[in-house]
N, C-alpha and C positions, 0 to 999 in steps of 0.2 A: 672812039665813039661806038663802034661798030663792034668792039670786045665788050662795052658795058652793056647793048641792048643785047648779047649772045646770054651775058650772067644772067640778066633779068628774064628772060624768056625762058631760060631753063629752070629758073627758082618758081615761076606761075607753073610749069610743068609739074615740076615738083609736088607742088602744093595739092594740085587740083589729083594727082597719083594719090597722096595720102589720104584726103579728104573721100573719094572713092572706096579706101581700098577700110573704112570704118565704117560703111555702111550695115546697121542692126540687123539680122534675120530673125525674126518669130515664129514662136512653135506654140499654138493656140492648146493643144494637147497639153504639152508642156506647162505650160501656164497656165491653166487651168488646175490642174494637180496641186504645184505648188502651192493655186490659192485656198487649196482643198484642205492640204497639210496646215498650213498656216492657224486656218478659222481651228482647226481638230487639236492642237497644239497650246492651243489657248483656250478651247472649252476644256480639256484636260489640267488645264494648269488653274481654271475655275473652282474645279470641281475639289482639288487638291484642296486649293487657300479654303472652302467652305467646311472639308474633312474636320482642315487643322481647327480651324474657328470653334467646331464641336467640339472636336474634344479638348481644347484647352477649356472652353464653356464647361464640360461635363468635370473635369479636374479639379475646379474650385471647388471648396468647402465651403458648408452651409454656412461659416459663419462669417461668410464674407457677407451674409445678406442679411444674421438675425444674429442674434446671442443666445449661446448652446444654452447657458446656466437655467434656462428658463425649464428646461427638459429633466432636469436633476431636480429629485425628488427632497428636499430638507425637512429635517428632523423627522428623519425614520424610525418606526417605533422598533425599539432593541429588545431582544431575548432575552426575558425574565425569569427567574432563578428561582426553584421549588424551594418554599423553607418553612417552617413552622417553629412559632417561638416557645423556648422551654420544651421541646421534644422529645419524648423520649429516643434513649440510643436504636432501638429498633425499627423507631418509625424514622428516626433521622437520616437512619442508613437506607431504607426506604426510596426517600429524598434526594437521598446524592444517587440512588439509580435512575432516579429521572434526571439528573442531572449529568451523570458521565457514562452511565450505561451501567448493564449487571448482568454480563452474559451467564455465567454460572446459578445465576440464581439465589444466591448467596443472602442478599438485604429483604427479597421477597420472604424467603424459609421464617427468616427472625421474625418478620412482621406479621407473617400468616400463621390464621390456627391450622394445627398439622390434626390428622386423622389418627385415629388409634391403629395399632398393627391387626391386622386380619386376625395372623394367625392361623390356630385351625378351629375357623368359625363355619368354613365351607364343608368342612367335612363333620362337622354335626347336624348338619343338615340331612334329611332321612329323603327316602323316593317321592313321600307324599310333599314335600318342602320344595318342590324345583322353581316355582314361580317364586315363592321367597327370595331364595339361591339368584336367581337372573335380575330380581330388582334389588338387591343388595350390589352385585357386580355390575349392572347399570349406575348406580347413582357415585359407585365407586369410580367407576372408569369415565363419567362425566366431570370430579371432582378433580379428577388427575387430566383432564384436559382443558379443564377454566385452569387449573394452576399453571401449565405448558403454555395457554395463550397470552395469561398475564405476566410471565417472565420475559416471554418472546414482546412485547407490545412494551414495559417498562425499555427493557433492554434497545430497543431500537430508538425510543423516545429520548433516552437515554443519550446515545450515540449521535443523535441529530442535535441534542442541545449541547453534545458536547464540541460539535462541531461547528456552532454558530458563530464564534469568532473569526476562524481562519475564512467562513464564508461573505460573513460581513465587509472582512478587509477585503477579498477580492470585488465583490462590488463595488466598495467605494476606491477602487483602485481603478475599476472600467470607467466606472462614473467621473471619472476626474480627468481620464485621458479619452471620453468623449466628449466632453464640455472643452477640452481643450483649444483655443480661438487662434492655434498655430496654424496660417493658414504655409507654412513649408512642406507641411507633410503631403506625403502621394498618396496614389490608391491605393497601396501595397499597404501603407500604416492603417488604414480606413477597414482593408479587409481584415488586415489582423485583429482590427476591434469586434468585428462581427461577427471572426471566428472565436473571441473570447467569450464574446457576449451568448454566444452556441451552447460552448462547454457549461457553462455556470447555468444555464437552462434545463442543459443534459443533467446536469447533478443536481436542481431544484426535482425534474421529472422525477428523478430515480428515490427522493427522499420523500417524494409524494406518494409514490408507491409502495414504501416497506410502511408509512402509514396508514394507506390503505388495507396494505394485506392485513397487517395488526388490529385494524374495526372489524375486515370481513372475519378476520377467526374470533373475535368477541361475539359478532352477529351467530356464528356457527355454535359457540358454545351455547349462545342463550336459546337457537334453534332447537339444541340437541335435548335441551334442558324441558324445554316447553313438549316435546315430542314425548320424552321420558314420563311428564306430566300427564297428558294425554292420551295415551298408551295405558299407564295405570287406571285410569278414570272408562277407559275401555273395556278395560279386561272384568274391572270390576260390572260394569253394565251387563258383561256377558253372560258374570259368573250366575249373575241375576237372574236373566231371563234363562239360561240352559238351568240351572238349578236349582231354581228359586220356588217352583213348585213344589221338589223333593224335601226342600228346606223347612216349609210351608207347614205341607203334612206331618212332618216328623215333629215338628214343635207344637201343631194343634194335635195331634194325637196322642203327645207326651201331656200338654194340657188337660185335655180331657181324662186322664187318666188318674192326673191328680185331682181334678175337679171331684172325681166319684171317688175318689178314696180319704179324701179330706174328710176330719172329723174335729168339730170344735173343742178345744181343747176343756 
């Protein structure tokens, strides 16, 4: 009896030892931190999920929202062919240099009236002839630069329409893979199209320009032409008033000379 109340008093000992020896200590510091980390860990892990949210948002293609086709442009009007029916061979030839180009010049010669050769026309010209002489070499060397502007202007026309197919296909090449409603593709496919769409801009720019420079060297020749014009009509007003008196006298007193020496026949 007296052995089983010894077990039992030692096992409440026991007990109330271990029950003691679990008692929690708090570190307000401590926990306070942690509850610091916690809230910072999870507005961090907010901020993340809203990132992704962008940019998967920003990833989608338009045509998850609309249909491209609407953007494509149909039935483009296509690049029409110089031709004249029943042509002669020189104007025909002509025609295929606006058609494929003619850098030498070659289809303009046949179709153009050519100038007779010089020669030596300049050196029959005497001291008192020099203004003759420089509007002769004026209209000469205007004629041979309307001819340099209209080969250079064919010949690039030329080149641009000879070029219009391979240009056409790459358009309708771009145009086909921006309409395209594959919503697989990344931004990487997306830029390549905008880097395509760039180049084909670059080489519309550049074919805008050599026909530009080709009207502005027309605009120069017709300048140089009208100047030339001008110039003449000048010089002629000049001759007028600086010599027009001497002119004057000499032909009324050549007049009056025959006036008094006339005799009715």
């Amino acid at each position: 009896m007296r052995l089983r109340q010894t077990v039992t008093f030692v096992a409440i000992l026991s007990t109330l030892s271990a029950t003691a020896g679990a008692v929690v200590v708090t570190d307000p510091a401590n926990t306070l931190e942690h509850s610091f980390l916690n809230g910072w860990r999870q507005s961090i892990l907010y901020v993340l999920g809203e990132e992704v949210r962008q940019i998967r948002q920003m990833a989608q293609r338009l045509s998850l929202y609309t249909n491209l086709v609407k953007y494509a442009a149909p039935d483009a009007p296509l690049w029409r062919i110089s031709r004249v029916v029943s042509a002669l061979p020189s104007t025909d030839a002509f025609m295929g240099a606006l058609d494929r180009g003619d850098q030498m010049g070659a289809a303009y010669a046949a179709a153009a009236r050519q100038t007779v050769a010089v020669g030596d026309a300049f050196a029959r010209f005497g001291e008192d002839d020099v203004e003759a002489e420089n509007a002769l070499r004026s209209a000469l060397a205007t004629l041979d630069i309307a001819a340099s502007a209209i080969i250079a202007g064919a010949d690039q026309t030329g080149r641009i329409r000879g070029n219009r197919r391979s240009e056409e296909n790459a358009i309708a090449a771009l145009e086909g893979d921006v309409v395209d409603p594959n919503l697989e593709q990344s931004a990487t496919a997306v830029l390549d199209k905008v880097s395509a769409a760039g180049l084909i801009r670059a080489r519309q720019q550049e074919t805008r320009l050599e026909l530009l420079t080709a009207l502005t060297e027309q605009l120069l020749v017709d300048a140089k032409r009208n100047r030339d014009t001008e110039a003449a009509a000048m010089n002629m007003q000049l001759g007028r008033l600086t010599r027009g008196r001497a002119v004057a006298a000499s032909l009324l007193a050549g007049s009056a000379d025959d006036f008094r020496t006339w005799r009715q026949p």
